[in-house]
N, CA, C and O atoms as CSV, one atom per row, in Angstrom:
chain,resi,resn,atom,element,x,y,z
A,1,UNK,N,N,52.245,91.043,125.094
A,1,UNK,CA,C,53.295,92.040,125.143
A,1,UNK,C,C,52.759,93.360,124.641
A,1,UNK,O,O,52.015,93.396,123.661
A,2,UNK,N,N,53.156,94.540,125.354
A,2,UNK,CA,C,52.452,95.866,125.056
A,2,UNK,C,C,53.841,96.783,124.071
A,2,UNK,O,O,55.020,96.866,124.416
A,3,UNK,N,N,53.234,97.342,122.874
A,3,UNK,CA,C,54.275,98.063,121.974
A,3,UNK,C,C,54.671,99.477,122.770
A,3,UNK,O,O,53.878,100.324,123.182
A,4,UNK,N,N,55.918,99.486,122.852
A,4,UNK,CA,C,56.682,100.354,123.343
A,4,UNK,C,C,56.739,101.868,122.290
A,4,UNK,O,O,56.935,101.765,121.079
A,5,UNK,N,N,56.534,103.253,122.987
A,5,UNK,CA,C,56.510,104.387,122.315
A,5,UNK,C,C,57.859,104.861,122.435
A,5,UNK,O,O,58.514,104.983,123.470
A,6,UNK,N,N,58.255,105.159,121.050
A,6,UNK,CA,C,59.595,105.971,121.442
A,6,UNK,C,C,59.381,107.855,120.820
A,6,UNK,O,O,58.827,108.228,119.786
A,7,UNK,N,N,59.782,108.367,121.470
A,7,UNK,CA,C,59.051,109.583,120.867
A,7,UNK,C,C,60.319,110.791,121.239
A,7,UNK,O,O,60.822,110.891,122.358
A,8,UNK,N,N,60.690,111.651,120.057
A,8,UNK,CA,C,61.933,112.505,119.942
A,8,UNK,C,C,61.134,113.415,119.906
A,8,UNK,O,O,59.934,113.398,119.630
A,9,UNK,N,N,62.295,114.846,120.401
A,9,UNK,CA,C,61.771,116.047,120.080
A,9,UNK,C,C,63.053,116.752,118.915
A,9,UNK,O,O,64.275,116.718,119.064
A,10,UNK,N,N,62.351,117.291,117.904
A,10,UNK,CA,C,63.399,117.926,117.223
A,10,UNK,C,C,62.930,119.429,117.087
A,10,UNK,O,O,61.788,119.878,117.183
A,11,UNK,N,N,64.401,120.238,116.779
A,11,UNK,CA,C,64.797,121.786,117.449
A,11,UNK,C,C,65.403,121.800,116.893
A,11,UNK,O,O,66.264,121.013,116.501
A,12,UNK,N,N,64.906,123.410,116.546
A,12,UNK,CA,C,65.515,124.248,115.078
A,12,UNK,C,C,66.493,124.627,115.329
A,12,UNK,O,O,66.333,125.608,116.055
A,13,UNK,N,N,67.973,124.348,115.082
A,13,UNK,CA,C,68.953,124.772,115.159
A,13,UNK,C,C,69.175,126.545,114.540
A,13,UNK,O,O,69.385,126.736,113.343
A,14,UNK,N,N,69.100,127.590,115.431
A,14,UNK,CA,C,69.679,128.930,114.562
A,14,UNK,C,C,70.922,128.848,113.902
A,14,UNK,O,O,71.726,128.017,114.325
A,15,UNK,N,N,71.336,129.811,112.601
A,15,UNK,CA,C,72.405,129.704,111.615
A,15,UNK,C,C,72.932,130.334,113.020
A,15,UNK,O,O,72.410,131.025,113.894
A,16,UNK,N,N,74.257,129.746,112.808
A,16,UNK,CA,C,75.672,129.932,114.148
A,16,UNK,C,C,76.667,130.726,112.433
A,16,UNK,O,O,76.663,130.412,111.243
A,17,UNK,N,N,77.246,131.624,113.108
A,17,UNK,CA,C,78.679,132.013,112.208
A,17,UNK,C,C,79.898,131.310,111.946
A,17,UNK,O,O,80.821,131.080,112.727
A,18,UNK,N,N,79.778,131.011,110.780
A,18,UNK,CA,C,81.068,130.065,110.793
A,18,UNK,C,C,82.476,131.025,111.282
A,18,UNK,O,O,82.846,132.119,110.855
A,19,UNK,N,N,83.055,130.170,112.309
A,19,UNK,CA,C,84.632,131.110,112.473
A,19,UNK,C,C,85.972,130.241,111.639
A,19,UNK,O,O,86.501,129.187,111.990
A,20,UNK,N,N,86.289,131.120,110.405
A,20,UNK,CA,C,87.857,130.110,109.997
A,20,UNK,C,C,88.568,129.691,111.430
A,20,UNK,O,O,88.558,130.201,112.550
A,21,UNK,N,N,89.126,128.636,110.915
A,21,UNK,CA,C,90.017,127.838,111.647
A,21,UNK,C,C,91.659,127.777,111.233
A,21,UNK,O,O,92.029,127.281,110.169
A,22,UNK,N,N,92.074,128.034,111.677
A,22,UNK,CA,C,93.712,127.507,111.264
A,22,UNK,C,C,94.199,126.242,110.225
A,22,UNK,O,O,94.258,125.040,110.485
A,23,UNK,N,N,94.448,126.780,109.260
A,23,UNK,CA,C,95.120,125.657,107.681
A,23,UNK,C,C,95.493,124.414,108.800
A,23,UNK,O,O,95.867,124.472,109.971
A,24,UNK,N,N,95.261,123.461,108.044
A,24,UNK,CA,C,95.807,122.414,108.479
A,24,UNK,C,C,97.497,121.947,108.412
A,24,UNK,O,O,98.153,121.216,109.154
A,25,UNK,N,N,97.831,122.650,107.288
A,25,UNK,CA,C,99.612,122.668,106.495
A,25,UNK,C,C,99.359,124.176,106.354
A,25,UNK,O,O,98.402,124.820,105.924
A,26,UNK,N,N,100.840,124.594,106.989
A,26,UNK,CA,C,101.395,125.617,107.032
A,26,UNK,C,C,102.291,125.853,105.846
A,26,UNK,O,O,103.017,124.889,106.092
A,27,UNK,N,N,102.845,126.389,104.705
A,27,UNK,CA,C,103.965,125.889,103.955
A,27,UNK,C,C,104.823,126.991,103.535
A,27,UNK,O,O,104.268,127.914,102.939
A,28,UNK,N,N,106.219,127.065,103.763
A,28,UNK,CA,C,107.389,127.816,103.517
A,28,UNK,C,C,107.408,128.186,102.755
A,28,UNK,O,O,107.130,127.520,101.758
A,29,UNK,N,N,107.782,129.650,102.650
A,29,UNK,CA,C,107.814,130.052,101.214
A,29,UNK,C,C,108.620,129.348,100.377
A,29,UNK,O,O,108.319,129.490,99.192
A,30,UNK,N,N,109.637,128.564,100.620
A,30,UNK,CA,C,110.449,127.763,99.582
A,30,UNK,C,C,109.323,126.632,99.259
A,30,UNK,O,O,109.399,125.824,98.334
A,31,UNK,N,N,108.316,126.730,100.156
A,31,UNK,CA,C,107.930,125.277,99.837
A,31,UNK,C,C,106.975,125.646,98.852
A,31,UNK,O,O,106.607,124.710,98.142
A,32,UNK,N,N,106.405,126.919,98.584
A,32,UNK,CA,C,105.123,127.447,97.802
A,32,UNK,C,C,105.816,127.269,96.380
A,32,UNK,O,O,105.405,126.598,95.433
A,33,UNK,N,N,107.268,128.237,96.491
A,33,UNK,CA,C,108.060,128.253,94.987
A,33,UNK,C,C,108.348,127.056,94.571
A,33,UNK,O,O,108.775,127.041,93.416
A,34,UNK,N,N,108.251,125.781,95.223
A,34,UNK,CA,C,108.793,124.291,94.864
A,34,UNK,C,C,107.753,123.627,93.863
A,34,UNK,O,O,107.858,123.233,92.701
A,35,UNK,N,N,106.626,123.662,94.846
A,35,UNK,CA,C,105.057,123.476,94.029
A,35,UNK,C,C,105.055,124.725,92.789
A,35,UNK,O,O,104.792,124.324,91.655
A,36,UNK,N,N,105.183,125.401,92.870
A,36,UNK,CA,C,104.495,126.268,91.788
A,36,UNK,C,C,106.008,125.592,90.744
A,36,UNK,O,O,105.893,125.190,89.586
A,37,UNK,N,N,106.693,125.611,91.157
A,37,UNK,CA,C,107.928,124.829,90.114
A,37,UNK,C,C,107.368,123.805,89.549
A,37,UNK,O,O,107.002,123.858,88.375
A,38,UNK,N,N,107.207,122.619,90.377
A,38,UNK,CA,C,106.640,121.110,90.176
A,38,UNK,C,C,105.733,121.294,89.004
A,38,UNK,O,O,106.016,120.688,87.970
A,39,UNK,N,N,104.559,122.143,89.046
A,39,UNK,CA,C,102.702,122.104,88.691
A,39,UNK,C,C,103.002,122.542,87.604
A,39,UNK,O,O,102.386,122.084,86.642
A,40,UNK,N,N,104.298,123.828,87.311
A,40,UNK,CA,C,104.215,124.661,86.135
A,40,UNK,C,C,104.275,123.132,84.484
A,40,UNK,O,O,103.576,123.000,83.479
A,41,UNK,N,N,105.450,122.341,85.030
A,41,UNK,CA,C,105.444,121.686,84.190
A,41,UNK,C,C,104.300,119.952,83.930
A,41,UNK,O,O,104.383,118.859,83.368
A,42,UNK,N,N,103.260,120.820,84.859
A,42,UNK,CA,C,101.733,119.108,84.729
A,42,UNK,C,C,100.656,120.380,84.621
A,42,UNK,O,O,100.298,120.745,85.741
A,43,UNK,N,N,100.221,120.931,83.822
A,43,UNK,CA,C,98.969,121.463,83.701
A,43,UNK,C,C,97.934,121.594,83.964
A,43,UNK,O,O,97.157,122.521,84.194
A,44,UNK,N,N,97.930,120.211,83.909
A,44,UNK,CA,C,96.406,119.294,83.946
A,44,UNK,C,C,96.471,118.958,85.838
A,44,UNK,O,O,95.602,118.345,86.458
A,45,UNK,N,N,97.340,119.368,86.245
A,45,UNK,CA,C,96.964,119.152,87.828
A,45,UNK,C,C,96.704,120.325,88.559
A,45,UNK,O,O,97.237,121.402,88.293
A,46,UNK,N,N,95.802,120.126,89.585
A,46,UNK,CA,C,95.493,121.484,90.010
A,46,UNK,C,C,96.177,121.238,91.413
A,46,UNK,O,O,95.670,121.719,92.427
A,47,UNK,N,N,97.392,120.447,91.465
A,47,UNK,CA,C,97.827,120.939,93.220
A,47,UNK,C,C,98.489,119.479,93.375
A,47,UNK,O,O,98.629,118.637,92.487
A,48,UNK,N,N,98.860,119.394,94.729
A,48,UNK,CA,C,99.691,118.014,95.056
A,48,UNK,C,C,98.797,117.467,96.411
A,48,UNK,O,O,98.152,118.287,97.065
A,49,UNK,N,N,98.806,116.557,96.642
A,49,UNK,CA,C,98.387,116.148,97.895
A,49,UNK,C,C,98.928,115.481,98.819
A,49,UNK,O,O,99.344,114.355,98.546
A,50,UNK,N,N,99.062,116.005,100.159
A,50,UNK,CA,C,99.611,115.366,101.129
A,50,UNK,C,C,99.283,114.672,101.959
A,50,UNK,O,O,98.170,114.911,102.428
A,51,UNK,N,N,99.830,113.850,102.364
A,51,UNK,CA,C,99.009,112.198,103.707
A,51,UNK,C,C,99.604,111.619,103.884
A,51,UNK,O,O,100.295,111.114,102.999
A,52,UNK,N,N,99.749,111.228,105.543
A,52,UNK,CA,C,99.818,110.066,106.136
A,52,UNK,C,C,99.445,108.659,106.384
A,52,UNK,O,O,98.286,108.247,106.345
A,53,UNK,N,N,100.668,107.820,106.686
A,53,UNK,CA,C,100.072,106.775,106.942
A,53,UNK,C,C,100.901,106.054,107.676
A,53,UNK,O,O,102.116,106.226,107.777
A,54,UNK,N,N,100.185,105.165,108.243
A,54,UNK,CA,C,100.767,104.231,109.298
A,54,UNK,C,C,101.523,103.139,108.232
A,54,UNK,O,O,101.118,103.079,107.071
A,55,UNK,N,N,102.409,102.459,108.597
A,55,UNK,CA,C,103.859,101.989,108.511
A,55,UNK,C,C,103.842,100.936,109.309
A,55,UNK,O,O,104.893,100.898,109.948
A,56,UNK,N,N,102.897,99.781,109.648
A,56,UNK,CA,C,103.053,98.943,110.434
A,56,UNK,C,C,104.098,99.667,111.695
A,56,UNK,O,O,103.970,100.845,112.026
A,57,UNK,N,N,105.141,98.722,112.316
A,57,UNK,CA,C,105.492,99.325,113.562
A,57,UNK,C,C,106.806,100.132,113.219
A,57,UNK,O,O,107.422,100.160,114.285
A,58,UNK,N,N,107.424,100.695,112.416
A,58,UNK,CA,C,107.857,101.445,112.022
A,58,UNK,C,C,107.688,103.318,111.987
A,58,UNK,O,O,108.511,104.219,111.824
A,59,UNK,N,N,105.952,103.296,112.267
A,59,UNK,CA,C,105.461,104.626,112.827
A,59,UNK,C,C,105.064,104.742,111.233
A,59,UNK,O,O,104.797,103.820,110.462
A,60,UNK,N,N,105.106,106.082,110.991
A,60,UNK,CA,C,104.303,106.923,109.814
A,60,UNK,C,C,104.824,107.393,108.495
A,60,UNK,O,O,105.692,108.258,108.611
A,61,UNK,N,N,104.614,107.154,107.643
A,61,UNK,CA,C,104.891,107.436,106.363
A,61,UNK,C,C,104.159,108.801,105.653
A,61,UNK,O,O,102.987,109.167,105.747
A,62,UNK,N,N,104.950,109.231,105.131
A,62,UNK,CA,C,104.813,110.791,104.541
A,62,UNK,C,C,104.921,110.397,102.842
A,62,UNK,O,O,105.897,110.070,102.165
A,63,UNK,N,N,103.394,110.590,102.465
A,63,UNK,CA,C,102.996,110.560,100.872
A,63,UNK,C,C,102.761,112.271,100.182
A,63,UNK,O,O,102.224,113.149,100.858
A,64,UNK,N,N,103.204,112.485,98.924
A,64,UNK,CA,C,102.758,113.472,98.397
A,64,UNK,C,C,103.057,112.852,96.801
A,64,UNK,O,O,103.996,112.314,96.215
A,65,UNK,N,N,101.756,113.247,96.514
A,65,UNK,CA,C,101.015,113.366,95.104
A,65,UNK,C,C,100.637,114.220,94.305
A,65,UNK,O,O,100.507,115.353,94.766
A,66,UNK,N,N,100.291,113.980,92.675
A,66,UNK,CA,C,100.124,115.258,92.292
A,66,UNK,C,C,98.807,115.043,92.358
A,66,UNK,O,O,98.516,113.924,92.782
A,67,UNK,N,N,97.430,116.124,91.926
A,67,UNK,CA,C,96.306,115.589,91.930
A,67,UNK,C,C,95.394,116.531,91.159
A,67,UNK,O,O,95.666,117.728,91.250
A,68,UNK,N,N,94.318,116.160,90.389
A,68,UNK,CA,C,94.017,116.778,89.226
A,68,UNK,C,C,92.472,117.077,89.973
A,68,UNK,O,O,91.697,117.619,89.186
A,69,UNK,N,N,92.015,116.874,91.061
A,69,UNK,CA,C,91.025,116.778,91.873
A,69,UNK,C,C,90.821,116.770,92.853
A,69,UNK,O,O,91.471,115.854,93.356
A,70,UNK,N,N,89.999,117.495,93.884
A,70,UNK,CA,C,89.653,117.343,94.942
A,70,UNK,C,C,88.842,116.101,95.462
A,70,UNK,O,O,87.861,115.682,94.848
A,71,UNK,N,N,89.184,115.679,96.327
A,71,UNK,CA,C,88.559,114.449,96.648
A,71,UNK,C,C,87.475,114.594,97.959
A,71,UNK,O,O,87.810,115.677,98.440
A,72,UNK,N,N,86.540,114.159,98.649
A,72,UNK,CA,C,85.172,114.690,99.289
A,72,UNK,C,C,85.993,114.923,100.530
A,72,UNK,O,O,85.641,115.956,101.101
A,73,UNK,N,N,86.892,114.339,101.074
A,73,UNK,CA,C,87.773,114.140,102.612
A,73,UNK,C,C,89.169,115.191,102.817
A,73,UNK,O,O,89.875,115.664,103.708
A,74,UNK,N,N,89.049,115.184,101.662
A,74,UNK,CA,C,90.405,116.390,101.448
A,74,UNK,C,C,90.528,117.420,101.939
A,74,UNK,O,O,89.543,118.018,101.507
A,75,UNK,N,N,91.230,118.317,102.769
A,75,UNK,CA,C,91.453,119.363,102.900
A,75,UNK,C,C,91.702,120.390,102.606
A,75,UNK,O,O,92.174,120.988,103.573
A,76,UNK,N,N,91.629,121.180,101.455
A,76,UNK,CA,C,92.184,122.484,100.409
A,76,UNK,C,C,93.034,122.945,101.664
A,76,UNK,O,O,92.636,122.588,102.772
A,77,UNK,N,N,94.344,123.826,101.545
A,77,UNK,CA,C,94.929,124.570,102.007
A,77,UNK,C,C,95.666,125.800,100.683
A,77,UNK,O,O,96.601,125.466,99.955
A,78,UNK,N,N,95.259,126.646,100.647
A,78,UNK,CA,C,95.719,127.540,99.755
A,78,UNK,C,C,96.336,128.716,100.595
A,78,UNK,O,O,95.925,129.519,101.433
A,79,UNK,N,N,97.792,128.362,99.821
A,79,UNK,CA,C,98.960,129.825,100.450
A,79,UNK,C,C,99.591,130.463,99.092
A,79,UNK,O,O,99.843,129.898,98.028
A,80,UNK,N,N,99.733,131.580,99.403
A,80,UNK,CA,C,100.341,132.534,98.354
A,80,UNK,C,C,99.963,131.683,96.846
A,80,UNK,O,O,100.783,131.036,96.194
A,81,UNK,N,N,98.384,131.896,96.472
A,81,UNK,CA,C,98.048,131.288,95.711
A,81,UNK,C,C,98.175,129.841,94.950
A,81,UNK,O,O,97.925,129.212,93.922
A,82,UNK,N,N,98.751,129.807,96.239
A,82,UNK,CA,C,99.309,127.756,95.570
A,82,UNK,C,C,98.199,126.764,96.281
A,82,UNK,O,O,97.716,126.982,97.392
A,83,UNK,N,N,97.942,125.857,95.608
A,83,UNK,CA,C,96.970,124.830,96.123
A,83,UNK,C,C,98.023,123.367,96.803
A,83,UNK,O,O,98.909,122.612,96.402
A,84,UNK,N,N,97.347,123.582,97.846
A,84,UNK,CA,C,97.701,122.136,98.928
A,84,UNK,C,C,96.829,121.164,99.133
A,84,UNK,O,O,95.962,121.766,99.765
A,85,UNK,N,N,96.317,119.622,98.990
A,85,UNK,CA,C,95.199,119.215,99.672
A,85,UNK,C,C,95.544,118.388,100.671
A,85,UNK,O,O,96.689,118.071,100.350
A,86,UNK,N,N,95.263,117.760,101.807
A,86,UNK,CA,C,95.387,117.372,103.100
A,86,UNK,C,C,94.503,115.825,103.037
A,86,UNK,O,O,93.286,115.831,103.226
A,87,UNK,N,N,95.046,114.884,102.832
A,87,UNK,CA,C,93.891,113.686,102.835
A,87,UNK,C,C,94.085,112.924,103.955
A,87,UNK,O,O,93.349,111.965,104.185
């Protein structure tokens, strides 16, 4: 049996400009004053976090948390200085 060559070419990717993208959560101004209400009285949290989830056949469930951390998958969304994260 004869050993098989596998052989890649690799290419320098040029720096591309990052373009912002559109927040993932949009949030009402009632909804900014609600959070900044909520957070005033937890200190120690820097924001709430929001996520979905499936619900067996029932469809989707709507979670929000408080959260003292960003987590690696998370999304930051920051409006009128309020912190949102997106998991």
């Amino acid at each position: 049996m004869s050993a098989s060559l596998v052989r890649a070419t690799v290419r320098a990717v040029s720096k591309r400009k990052l373009q912002p993208t559109r927040a993932a959560l949009t949030l009402t101004p009632a909804a900014v004053n609600k959070i900044k209400q909520l957070l005033k009285d937890k200190p120690e949290h820097v924001g709430v976090k929001v996520g979905v989830r499936t619900r067996g056949c029932n469809g989707l469930s709507y979670t929000l948390e408080y959260t003292k951390t960003k987590g690696d998958s998370d999304e930051e969304v920051i409006q009128d200085g309020q912190s949102a994260l997106m998991q």
